[in-house]
FIKOLZA-1660 file (N, C-alpha, C; in steps of 0.1 Angstrom, whole numbers, plus 5000, padded with zeros to 4 digits):
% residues 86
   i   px   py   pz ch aa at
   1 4818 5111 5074  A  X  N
   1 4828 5103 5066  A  X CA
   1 4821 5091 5060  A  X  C
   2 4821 5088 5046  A  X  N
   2 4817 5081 5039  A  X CA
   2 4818 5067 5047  A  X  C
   3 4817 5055 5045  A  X  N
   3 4822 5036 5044  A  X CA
   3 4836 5037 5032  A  X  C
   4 4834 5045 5023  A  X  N
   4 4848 5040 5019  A  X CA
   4 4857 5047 5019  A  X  C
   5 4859 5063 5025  A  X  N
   5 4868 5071 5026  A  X CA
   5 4876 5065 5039  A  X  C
   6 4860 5058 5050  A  X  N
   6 4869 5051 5062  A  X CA
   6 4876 5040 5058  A  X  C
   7 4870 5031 5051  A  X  N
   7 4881 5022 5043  A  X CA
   7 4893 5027 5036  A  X  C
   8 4896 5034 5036  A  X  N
   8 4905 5043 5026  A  X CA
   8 4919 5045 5037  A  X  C
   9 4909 5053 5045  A  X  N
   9 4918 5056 5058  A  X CA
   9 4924 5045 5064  A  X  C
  10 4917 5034 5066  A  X  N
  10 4922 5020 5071  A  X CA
  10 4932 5015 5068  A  X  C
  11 4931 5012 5054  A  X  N
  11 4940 5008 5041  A  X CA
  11 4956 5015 5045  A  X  C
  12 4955 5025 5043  A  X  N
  12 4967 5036 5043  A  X CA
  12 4973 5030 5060  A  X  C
  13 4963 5036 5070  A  X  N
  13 4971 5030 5082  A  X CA
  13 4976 5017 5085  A  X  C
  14 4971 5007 5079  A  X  N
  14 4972 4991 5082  A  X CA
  14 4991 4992 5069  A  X  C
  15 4986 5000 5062  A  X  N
  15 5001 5001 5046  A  X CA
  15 5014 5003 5064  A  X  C
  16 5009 5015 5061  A  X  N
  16 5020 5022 5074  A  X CA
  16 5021 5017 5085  A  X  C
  17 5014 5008 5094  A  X  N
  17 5016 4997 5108  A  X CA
  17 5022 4985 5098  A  X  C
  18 5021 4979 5092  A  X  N
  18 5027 4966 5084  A  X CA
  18 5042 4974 5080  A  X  C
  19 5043 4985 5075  A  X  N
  19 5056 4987 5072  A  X CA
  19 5067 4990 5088  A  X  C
  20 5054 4998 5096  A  X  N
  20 5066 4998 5107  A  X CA
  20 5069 4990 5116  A  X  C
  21 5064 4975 5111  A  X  N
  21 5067 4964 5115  A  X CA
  21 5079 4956 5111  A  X  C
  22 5084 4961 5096  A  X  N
  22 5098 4955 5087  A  X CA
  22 5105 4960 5091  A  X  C
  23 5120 4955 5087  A  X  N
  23 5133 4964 5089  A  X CA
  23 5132 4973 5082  A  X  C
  24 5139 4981 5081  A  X  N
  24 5145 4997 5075  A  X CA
  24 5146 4991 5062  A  X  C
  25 5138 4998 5046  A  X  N
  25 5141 4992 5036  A  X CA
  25 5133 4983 5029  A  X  C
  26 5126 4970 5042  A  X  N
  26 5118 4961 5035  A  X CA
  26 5106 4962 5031  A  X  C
  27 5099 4960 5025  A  X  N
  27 5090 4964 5016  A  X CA
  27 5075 4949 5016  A  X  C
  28 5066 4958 5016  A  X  N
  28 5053 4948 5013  A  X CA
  28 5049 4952 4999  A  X  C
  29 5038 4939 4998  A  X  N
  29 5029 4935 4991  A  X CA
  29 5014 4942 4993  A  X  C
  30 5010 4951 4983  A  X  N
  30 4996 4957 4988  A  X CA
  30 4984 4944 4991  A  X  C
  31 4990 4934 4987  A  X  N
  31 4979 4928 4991  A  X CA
  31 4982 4923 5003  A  X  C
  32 4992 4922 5014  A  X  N
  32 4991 4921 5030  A  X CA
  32 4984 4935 5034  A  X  C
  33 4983 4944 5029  A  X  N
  33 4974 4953 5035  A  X CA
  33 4955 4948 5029  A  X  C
  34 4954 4944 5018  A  X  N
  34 4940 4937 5014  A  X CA
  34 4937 4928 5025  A  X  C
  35 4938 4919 5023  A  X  N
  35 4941 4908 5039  A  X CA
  35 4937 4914 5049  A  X  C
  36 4945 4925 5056  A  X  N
  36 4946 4928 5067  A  X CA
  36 4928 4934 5068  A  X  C
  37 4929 4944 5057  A  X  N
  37 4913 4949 5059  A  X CA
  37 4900 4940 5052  A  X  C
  38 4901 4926 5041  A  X  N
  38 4894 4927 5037  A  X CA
  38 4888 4912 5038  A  X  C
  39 4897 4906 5049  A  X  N
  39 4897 4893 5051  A  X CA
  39 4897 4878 5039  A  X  C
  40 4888 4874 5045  A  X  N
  40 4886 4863 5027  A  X CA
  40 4884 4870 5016  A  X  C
  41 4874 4885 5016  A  X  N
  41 4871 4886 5007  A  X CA
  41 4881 4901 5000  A  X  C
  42 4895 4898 5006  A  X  N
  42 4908 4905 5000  A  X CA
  42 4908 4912 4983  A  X  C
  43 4906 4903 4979  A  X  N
  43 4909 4909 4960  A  X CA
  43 4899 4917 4960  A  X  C
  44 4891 4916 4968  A  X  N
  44 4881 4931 4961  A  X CA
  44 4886 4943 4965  A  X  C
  45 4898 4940 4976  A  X  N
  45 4903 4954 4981  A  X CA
  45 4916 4960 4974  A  X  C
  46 4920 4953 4966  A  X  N
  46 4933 4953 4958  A  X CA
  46 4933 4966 4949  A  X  C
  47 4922 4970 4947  A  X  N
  47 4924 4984 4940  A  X CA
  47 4923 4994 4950  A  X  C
  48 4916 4993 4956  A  X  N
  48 4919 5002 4972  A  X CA
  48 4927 5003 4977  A  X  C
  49 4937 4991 4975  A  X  N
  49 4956 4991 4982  A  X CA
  49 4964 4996 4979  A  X  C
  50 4965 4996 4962  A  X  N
  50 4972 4999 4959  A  X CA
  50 4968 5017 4954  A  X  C
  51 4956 5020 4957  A  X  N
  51 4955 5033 4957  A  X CA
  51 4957 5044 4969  A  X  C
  52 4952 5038 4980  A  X  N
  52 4962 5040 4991  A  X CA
  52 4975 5042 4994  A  X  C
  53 4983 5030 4985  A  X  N
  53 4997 5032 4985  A  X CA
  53 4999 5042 4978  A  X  C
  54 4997 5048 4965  A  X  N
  54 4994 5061 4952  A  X CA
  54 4989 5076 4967  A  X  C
  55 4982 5072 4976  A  X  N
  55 4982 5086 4984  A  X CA
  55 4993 5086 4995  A  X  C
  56 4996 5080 4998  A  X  N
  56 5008 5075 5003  A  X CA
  56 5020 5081 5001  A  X  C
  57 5021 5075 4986  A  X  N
  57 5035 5084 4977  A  X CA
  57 5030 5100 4983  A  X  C
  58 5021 5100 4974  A  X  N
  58 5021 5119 4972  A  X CA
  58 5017 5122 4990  A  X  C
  59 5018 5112 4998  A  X  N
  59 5022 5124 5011  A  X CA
  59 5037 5123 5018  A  X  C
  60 5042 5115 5008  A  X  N
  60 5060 5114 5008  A  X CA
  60 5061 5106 5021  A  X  C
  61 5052 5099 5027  A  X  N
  61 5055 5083 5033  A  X CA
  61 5064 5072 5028  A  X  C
  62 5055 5069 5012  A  X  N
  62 5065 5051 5009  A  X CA
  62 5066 5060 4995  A  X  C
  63 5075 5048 4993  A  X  N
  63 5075 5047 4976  A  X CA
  63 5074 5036 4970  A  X  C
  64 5072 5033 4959  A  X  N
  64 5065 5023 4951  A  X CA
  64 5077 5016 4943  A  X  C
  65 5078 5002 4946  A  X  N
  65 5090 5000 4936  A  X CA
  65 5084 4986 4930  A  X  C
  66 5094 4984 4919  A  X  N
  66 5098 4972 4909  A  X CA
  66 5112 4967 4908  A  X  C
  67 5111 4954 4912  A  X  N
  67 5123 4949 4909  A  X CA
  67 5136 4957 4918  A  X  C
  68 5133 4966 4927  A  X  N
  68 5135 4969 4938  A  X CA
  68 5141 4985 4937  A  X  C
  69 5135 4989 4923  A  X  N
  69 5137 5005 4920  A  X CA
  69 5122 5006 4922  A  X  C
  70 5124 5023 4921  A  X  N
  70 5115 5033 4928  A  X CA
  70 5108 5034 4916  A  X  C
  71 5095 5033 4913  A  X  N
  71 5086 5035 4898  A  X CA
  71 5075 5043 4903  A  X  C
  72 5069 5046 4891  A  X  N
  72 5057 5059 4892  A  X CA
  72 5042 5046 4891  A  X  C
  73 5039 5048 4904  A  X  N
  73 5031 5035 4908  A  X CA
  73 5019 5035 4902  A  X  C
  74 5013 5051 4899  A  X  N
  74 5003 5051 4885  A  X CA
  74 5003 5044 4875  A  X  C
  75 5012 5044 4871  A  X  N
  75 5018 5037 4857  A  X CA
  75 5020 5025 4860  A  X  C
  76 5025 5020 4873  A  X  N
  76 5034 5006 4873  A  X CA
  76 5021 4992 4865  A  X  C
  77 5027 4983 4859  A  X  N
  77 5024 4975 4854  A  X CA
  77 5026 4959 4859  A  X  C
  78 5013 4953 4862  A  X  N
  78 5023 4944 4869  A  X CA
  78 5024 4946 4886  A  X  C
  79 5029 4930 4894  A  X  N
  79 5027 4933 4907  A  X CA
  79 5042 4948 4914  A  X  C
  80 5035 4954 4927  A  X  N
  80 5042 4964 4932  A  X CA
  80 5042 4960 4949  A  X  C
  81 5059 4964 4952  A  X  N
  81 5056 4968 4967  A  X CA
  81 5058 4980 4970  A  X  C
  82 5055 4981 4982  A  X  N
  82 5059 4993 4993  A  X CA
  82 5068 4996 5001  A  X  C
  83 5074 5007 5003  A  X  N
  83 5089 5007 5013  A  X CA
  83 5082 5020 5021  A  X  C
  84 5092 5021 5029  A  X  N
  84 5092 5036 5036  A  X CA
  84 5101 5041 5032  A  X  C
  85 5097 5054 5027  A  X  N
  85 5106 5065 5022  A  X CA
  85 5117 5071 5030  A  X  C
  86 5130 5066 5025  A  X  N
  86 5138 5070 5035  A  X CA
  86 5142 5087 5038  A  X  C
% end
């Protein structure tokens, strides 16, 4: 296993332990998952988080929203959180 497929894996698990930490519904910021794995040096992991969260969707875990609808997180524009897929 690669250093960044294991970061990858990280990413995704730290997404999914922070969410099953919220109430039913509430939703994070991909960057509390940057943080969580990338310490001070966070922003470098922000495309890793939010791509994480993109494998995420397609294993029908979270979904990606705006303004507190459900968006196609490829495309989204702009900051995104995460929910758990009810």
């Amino acid at each position: 296993m690669t250093p960044a497929s294991q970061r990858d894996q990280q990413l995704e698990r730290v997404i999914l332990e922070l969410l099953a930490k919220r109430a039913e519904g509430a939703t994070i910021c991909p960057s509390e998952a940057a943080r969580a794995v990338g310490g001070d040096e966070w922003r470098g992991e922000m495309d890793a988080a939010r791509a994480a969260a993109l494998r995420l969707v397609a294993a029908g875990d979270v979904d990606i929203t705006q303004g507190g609808e459900v968006v196609d997180g490829a495309s989204a524009k702009g900051p995104i959180r995460i929910r758990r897929r009810a």
